[in-house]
ZAMARGU-4260 file (C-alpha; in steps of 0.2 Angstrom, whole numbers, plus 5000, padded with zeros to 4 digits):
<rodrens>
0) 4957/4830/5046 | 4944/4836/5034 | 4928/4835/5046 | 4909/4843/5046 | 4918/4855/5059
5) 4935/4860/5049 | 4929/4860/5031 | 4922/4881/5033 | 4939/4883/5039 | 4948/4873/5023
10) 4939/4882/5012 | 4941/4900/5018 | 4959/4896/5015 | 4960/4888/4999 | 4946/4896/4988
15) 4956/4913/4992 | 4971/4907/4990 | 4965/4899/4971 | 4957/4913/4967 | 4973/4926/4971
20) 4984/4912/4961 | 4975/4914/4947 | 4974/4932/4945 | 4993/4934/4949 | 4995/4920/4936
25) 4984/4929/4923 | 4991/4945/4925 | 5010/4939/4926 | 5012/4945/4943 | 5029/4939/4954
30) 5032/4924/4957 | 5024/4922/4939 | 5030/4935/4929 | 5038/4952/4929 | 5025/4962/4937
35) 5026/4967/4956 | 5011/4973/4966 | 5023/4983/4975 | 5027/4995/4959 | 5006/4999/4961
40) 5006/5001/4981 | 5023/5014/4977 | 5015/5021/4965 | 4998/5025/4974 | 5004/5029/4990
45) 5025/5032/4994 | 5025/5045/4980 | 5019/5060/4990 | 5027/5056/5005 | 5044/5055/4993
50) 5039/5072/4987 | 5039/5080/5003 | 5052/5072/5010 | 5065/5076/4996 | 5055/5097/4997
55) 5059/5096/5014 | 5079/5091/5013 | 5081/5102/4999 | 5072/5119/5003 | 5069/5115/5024
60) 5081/5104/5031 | 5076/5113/5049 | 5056/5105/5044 | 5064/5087/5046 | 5066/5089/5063
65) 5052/5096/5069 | 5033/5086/5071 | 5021/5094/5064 | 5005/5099/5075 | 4990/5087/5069
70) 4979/5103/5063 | 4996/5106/5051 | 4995/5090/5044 | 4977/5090/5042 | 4976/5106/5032
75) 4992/5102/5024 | 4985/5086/5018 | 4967/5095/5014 | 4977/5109/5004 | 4988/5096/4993
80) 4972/5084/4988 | 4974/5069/4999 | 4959/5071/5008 | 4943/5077/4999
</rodrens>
């Protein structure tokens, strides 16, 4: 079970597994605590594309429908920031 040949493979597992307890354990994260990473991963990426998609039902309901051609989206998302 634990041989010359599976012991990289045991430790690639349980040293990051430790390691990620731990933090989530120290800074209260789910199942530990209150904190979610999901709140972080929301936060730094979904708020933008909720932005735009709450613009586009509100002021261009028409824009929802239709697929915007890959230079659009690129200079859309040069002009708002997202890529610099």
């Amino acid at each position: 079970f634990f041989d010359k040949r599976t012991w990289p493979l045991w430790i690639s597992f349980w040293l990051p597994l430790l390691i990620m307890t731990g933090y989530f354990i120290y800074r209260h994260m789910a199942p530990f605590g209150s904190s979610s990473l999901l709140t972080v991963d929301l936060g730094q990426q979904y708020v933008d594309l909720f932005s735009y998609f709450r613009h586009t039902l509100l002021h261009d309901p028409s824009a929802f429908f239709s697929i915007p051609s890959p230079k659009r989206l690129v200079a859309r998302w040069l002009g708002s920031g997202l890529i610099t």
